[in-house]
C-alpha positions in Angstrom: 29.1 25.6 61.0 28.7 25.3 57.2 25.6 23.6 57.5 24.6 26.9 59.6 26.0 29.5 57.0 24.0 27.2 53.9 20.6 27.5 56.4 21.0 31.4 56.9 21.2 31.7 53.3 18.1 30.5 52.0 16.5 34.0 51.7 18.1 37.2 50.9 16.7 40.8 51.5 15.3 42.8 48.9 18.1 45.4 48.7 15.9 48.4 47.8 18.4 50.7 48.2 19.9 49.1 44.6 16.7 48.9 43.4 17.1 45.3 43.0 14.9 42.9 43.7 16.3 39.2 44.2 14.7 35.7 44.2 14.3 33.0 46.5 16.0 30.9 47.2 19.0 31.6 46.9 20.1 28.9 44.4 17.0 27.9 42.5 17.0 23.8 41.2 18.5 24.9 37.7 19.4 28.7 37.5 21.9 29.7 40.4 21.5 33.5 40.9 24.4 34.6 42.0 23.4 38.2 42.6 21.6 36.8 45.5 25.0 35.4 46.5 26.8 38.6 46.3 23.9 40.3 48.3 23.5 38.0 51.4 24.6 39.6 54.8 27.5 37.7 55.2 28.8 38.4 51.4 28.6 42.1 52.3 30.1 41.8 55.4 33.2 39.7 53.9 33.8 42.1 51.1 33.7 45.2 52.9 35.1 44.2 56.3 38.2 41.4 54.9 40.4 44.6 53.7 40.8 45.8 56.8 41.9 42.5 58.4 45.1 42.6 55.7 45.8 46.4 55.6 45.6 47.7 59.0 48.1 47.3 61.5 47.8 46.5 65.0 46.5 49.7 67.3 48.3 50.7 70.6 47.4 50.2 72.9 44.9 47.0 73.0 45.8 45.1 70.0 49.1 45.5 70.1 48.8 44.4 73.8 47.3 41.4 73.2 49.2 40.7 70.6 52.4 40.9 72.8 50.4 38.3 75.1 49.5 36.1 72.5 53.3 36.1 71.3 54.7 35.3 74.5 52.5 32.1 74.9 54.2 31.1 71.8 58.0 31.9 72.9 57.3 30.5 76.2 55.4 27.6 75.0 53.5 28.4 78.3 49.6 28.0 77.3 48.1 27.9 80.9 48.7 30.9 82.4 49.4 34.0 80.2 52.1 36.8 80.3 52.9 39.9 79.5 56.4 41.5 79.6 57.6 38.3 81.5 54.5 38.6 84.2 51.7 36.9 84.5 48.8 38.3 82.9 45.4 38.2 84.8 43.9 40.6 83.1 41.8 38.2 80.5 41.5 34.4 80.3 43.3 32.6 77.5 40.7 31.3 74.4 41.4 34.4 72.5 45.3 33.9 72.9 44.7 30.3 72.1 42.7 31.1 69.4 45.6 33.5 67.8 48.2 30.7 68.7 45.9 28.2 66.5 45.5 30.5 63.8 49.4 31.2 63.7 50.1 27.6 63.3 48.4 27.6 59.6 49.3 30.9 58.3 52.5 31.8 60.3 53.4 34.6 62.8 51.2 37.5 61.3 48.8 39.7 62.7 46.3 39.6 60.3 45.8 36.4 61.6 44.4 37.5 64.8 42.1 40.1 62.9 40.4 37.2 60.8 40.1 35.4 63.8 37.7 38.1 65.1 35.8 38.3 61.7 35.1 34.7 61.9 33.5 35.3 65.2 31.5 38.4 63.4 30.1 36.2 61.1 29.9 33.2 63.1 27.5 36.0 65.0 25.2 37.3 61.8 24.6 33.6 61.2 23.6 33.0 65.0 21.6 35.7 64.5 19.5 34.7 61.8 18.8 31.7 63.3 18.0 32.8 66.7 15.6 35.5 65.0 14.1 32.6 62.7 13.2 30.0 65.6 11.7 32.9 67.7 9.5 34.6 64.6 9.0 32.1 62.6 9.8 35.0 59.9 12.6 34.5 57.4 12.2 38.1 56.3 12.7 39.2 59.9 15.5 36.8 60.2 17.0 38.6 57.2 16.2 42.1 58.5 18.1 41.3 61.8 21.3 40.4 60.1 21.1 43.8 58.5 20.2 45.5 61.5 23.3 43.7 63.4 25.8 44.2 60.7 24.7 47.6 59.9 25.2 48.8 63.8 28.4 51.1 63.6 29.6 49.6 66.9 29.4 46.4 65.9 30.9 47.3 62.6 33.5 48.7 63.7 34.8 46.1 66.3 33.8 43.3 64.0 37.9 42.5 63.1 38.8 44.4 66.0 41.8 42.3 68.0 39.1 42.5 71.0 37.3 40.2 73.0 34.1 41.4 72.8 33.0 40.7 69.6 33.8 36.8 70.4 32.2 37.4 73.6 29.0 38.2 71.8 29.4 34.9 69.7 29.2 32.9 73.2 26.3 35.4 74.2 24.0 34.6 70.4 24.8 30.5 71.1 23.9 30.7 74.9 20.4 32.3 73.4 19.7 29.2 71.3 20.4 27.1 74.3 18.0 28.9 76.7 15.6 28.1 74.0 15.8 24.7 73.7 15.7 24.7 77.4 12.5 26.3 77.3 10.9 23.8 74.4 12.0 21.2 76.6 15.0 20.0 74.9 16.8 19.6 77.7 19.9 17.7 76.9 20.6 19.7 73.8 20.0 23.1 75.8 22.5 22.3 78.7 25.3 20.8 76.4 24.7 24.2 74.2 24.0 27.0 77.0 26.4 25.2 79.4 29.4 25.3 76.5 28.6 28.8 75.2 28.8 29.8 79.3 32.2 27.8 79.5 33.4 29.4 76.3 32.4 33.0 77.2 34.2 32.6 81.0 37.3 31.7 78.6 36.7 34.5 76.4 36.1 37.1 79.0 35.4 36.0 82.4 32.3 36.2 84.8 30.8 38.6 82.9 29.4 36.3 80.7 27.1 35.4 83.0 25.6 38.6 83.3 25.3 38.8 79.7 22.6 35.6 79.6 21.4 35.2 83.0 18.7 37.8 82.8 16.8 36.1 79.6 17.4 33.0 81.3 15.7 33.6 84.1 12.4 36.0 82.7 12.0 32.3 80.9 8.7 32.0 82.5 7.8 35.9 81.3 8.5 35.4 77.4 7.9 31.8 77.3 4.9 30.8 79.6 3.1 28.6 78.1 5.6 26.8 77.2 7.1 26.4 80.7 3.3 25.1 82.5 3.9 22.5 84.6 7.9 22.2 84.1 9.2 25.5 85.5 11.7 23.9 88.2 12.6 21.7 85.1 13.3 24.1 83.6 15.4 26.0 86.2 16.8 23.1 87.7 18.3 22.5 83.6 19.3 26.0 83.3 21.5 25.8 86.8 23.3 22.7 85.4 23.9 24.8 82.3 25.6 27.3 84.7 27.2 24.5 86.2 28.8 22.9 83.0 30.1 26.8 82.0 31.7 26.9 85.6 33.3 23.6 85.6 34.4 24.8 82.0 35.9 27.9 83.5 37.6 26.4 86.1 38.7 23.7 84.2 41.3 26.1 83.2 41.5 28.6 86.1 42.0 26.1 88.7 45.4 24.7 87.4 46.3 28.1 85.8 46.0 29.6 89.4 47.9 26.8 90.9 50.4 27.2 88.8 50.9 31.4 88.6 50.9 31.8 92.5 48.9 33.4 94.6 48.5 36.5 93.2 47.6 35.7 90.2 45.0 33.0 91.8 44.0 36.0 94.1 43.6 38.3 90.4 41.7 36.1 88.3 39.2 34.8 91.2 39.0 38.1 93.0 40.4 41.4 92.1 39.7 41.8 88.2 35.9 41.3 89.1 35.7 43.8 91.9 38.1 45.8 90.5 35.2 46.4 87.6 32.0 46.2 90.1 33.4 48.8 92.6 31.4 51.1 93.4 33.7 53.7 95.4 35.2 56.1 93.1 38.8 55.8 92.3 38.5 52.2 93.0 36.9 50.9 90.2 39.0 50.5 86.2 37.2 52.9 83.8 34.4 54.3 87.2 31.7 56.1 85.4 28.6 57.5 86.1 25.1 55.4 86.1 23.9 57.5 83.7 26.4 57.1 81.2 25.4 54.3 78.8 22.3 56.5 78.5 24.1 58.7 76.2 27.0 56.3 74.8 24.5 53.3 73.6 22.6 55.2 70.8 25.5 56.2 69.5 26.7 52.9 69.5 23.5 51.5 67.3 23.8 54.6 64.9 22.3 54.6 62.4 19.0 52.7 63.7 18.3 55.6 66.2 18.2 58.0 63.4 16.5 56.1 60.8 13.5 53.9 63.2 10.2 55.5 63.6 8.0 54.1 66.1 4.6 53.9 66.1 3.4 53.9 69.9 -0.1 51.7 69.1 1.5 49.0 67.4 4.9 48.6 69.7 2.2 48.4 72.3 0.4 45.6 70.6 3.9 43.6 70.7 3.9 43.8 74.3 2.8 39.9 74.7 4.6 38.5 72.1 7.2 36.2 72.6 9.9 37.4 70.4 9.3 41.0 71.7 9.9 39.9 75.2 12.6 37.9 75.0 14.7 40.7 73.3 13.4 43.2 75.9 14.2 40.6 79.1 17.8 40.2 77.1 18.6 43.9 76.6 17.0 46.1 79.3 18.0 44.2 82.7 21.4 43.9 81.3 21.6 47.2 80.2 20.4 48.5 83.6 22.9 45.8 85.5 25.8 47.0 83.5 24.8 51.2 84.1 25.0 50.0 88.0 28.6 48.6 87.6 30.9 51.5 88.4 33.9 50.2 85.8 32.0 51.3 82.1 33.4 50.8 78.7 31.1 51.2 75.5 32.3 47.2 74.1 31.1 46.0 77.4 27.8 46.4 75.7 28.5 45.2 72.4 26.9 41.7 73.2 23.4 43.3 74.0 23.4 44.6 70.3 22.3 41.3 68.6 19.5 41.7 71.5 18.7 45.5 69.8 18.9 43.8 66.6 16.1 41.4 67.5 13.6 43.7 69.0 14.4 45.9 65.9 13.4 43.8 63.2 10.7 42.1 65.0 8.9 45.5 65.4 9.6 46.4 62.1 8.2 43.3 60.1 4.8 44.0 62.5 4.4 47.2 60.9 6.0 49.2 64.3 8.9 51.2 62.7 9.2 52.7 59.6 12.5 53.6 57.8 13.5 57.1 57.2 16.9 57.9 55.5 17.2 61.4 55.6 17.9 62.0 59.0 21.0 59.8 58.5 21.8 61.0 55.3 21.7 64.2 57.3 23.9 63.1 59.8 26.6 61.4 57.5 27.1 65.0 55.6 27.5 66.6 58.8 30.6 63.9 59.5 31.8 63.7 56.4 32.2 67.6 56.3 33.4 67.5 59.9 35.9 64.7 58.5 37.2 67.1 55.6 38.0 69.8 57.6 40.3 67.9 59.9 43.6 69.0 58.2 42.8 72.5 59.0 41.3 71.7 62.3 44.2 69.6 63.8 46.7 72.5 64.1 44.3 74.5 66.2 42.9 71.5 68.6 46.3 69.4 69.7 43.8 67.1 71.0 43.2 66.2 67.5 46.8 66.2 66.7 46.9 62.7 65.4 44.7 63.4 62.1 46.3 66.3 60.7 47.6 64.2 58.0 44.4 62.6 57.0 43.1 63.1 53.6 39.9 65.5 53.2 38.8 62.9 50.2 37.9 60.4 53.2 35.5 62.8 54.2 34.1 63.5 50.9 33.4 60.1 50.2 31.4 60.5 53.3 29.7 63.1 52.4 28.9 61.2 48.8 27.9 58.6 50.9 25.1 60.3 53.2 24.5 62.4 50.2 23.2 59.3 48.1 21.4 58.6 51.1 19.1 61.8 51.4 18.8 62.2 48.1 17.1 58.3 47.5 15.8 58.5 50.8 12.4 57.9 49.6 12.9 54.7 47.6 15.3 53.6 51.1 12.6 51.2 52.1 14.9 48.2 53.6 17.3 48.3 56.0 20.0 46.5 53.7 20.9 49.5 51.9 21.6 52.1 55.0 23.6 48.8 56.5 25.6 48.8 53.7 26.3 52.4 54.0 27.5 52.3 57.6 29.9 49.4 57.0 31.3 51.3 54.2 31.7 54.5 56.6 33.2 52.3 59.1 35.6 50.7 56.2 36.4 54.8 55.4 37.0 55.7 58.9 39.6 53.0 59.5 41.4 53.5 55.8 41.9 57.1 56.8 43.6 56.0 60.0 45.7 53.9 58.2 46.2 56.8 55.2 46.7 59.5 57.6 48.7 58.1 60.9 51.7 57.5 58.9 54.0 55.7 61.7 52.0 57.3 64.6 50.8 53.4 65.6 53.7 51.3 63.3 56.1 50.7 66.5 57.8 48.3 64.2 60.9 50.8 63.6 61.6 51.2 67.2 61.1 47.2 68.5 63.5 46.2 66.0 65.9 48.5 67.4 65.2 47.2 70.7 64.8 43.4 69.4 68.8 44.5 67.7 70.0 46.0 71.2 69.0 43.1 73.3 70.0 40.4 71.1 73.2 42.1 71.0 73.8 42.3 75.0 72.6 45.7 75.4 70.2 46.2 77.9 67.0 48.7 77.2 64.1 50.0 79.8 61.2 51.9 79.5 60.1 54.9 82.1 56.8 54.7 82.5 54.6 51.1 81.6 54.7 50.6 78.3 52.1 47.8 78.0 53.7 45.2 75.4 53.4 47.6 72.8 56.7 47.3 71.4 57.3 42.9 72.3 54.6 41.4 69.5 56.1 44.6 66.7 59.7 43.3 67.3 59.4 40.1 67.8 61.3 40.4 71.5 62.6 37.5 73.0 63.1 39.4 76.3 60.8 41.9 79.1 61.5 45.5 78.3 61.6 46.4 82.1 59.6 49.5 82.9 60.6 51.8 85.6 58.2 54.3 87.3 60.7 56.9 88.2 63.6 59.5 87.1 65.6 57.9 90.4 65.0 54.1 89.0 66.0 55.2 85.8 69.1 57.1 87.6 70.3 53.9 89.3 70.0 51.6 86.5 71.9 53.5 84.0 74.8 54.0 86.4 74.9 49.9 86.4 73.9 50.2 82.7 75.9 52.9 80.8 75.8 50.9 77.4 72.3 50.7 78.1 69.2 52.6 76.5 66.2 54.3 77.3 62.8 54.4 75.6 59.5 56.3 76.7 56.8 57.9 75.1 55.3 59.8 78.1 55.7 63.8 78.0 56.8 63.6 81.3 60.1 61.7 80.4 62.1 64.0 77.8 65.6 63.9 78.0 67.6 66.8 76.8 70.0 64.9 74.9 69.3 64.0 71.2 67.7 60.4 70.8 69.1 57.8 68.7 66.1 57.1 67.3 62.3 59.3 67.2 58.7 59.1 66.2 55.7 60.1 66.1 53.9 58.1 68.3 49.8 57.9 69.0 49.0 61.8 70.0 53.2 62.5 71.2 56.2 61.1 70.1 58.5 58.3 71.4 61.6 58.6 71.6 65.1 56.2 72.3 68.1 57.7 73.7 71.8 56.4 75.1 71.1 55.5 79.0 74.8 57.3 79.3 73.2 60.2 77.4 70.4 60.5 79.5 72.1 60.3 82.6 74.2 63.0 82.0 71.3 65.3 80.2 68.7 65.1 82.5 65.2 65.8 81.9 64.4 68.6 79.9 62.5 71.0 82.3 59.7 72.0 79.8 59.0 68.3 79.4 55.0 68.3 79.8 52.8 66.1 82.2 50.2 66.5 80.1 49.5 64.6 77.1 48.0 61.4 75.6 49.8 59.4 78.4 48.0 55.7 78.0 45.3 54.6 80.5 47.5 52.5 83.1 44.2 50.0 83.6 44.1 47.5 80.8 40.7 46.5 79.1 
């Protein structure tokens, strides 16, 4: 891996945006210039994406799910099959919680931890990037432009120390890429042992789905790559099936045992029902069912800013038609895109591996002459938010949907504004793509300081686990109404399930066998008219702990809401 980062730093972008102009290389025989340093891709990218891994909590509900996941492995000391709330957990396979686990065992119990684990991957996936665009142009200038263009996607940005799978996932995706090439150059060896272990990894990452992620580029080989594949295409596909094989065996490596040992319904889950569950296509059946036509509006605004900021030229894309770079981007990203608009269950990171692909046809076409840069349109754009960011304070009490940010500072959004601002205004001398990267990384640094700046406690649980983590260490039982998804195990440190009971009756039978007990929830639905020991704001709402003897005797308050910002029971 360092002999990978020292490769993808030979040659670093003219950052127009600075008006600099920096020389190559990037350490010259007997002048080091360490502008060039500070200017690289991954040097950005560290600077303005590392605060974030230290100063931002974990979110509810995801991170602080997987958090409670990765946290049980260690309590448990069981690493084969994972748990949640003292169940099994079938919902992901295990490298990420094995990945937290190693992590914790050099810099202790922390969840900052996790976060850098996730930046490695980003970087890990810039320099993966460079290379893959250097061995398929040839171009270190277009290898340099598709960090940029990578980085600089907000998407991407923004899930880059995300505690998330899918950024990892995409790491698995860019090193599967550079196997499938060496298959096609006829280096078979190396491109089994490299495609077949990215596969492996990306089933332990994320399941199946990694296959759909490379097996389209894998098999338009002969498409982007023919004249490399005369005479050896059922080589070729003969190799590429024993790279699937190796991922599988990989894959199952784990799952096998882990299923043997969680029973048969987590062996049923992990082999069956989390994939269907995801592919179904009768509504109602599917986790997070969608319409086809849905990534058609959701993508661009996951690659903001390029769709605002790339002009095409018709004539020259058209030229690029037959070349080999331009292909295999277009066999990467379209068939998957189309495969994953026809799978009912959508999310916008199940698409976040495809991005690099974007990146790819992006700066190929550009390098050719086929897009041009224009800033203003962004620059534009970023005003507009930045304004739209300002004004949340005095929005917030009018839309309750936007309840969460009426504490968030209007100086987030004027720094924003500055930002887009700077853009219009230098918009002509914006020739480079490094500059409007930067300035989308440093939105997506703003967006996430003014969640931190303006939730207050709405997503610190710590308060309320330790009160639990107190209670049950000192024999007092305490359920939740309602599933509460880990959120409050990893915060306090629990030692012990918080049960979770679906109904007022459950809750009504427990306490009378529990009077000493107590009773958390943060669902509208479950508001007790007795005073709660302990309250806060919590997400959208407000969760709240009360006596179990309290409760009982209370009752629900009748103009207790069902409405709300009640969390999504499926987990992804």
């Amino acid at each position: 891996m360092v002999a990978a980062v020292a490769r993808a730093a030979v040659g670093v972008p003219r950052f127009a945006f600075c008006r600099l102009r920096v020389p190559d290389p990037v350490f010259p025989s007997t002048d080091p210039d360490w502008r060039a340093v500070l200017l690289h891709p991954l040097a950005v990218a560290a600077v303005l994406l590392l605060p974030i891994v230290f100063l931002l909590g974990p979110l509810p509900i995801d991170e602080t799910r997987y958090l409670a996941v990765a946290w049980e492995m260690r309590q448990t000391g069981e690493f084969l099959v994972p748990h949640l709330n003292g169940a099994t957990y079938a919902h992901k396979p295990p490298l990420l919680f094995w990945l937290i686990n190693a992590g914790w065992l050099l810099t202790g119990v922390h969840a900052w931890t996790a976060r850098a684990m996730t930046l490695l991957c980003s970087l890990a996936s810039l320099v993966l990037m460079q290379r893959l665009a250097l061995r398929l142009t040839g171009s270190t200038a277009t290898a340099r432009t598709s960090m940029w263009l990578l980085l600089g996607a907000i998407y991407f940005a923004l899930f880059s120390n995300a505690i998330m799978f899918d950024v990892p996932l995409a790491t698995c995706v860019l090193l599967a890429m550079h196997g499938i090439l060496d298959l096609a150059n006829a280096r078979t060896r190396r491109g089994v042992l490299v495609t077949g272990g990215a596969i492996g990894l990306g089933i332990l990452v994320k399941g199946p789905v990694m296959l759909l992620d490379v097996a389209f580029v894998a098999l338009a080989a002969p498409w982007w790559s023919a004249d490399r594949l005369a005479g050896r295409r059922g080589r070729y596909f003969g190799a590429f099936a024993l790279s699937i094989l190796v991922g599988a065996l990989i894959g199952l490596a784990w799952a096998v045992p882990a299923a043997l040992h969680g029973g048969e319904a987590y062996a049923r889950a992990i082999f069956l029902n989390q994939t269907l569950d995801r592919i179904g296509g009768v509504k109602g059946t599917s986790a997070h069912g969608r319409p086809v036509w849905w990534y058609l509006v959701v993508f661009p605004l996951m690659l903001l800013p390029w769709p605002l900021m790339l002009r095409a030229g018709a004539t020259k894309l058209r030229e690029l038609a037959t070349e080999t770079p331009w292909r295999f981007g277009v066999a990467w990203v379209l068939p998957t895109f189309v495969a994953f608009s026809l799978v009912a269950g959508k999310q916008p990171h199940y698409l976040l591996p495809t991005i690099p692909g974007v990146a790819l046809l992006l700066a190929f076409a550009r390098e050719r002459g086929a897009l041009r840069l224009r800033a203003g349109a962004f620059g534009a754009f970023l005003v507009l938010f930045g304004a739209a960011t300002a004004a949340l304070p005095w929005l917030a009490p009018k839309l309750p949907s936007l309840a969460f940010a009426a504490d968030v500072s209007p100086l987030w959004g004027c720094l924003i504004v500055a930002i887009g601002g700077a853009l219009a205004i230098g918009r002509m001398r914006l020739v480079q793509p490094a500059g409007a990267a930067v300035a989308m990384v440093a939105v997506g640094l703003a967006i996430k300081l003014a969640v931190l700046q303006g939730s207050g406690d709405r997503y610190d649980i710590r308060a309320l686990a330790t009160r639990i983590h107190d209670a049950q260490e000192a024999g007092r039982p305490v359920v939740h109404l309602g599933w509460h998804h880990g959120v409050f195990e990893f915060a306090g440190r629990l030692t012990q399930p918080v049960p979770a009971l679906d109904t007022l009756e459950a809750f009504q039978a427990w306490a009378h066998e529990h009077p000493d007990g107590y009773v958390v929830s943060f669902y509208r639905r479950f508001r007790f008219r007795a005073d709660p020991v302990y309250a806060q704001k919590f997400r959208g709402g407000e969760v709240s702990m009360w006596n179990a003897a309290d409760a009982l005797a209370s009752g629900v308050d009748p103009a207790s809401s069902h409405a709300g910002d009640e969390p999504d029971e499926s987990d992804d």
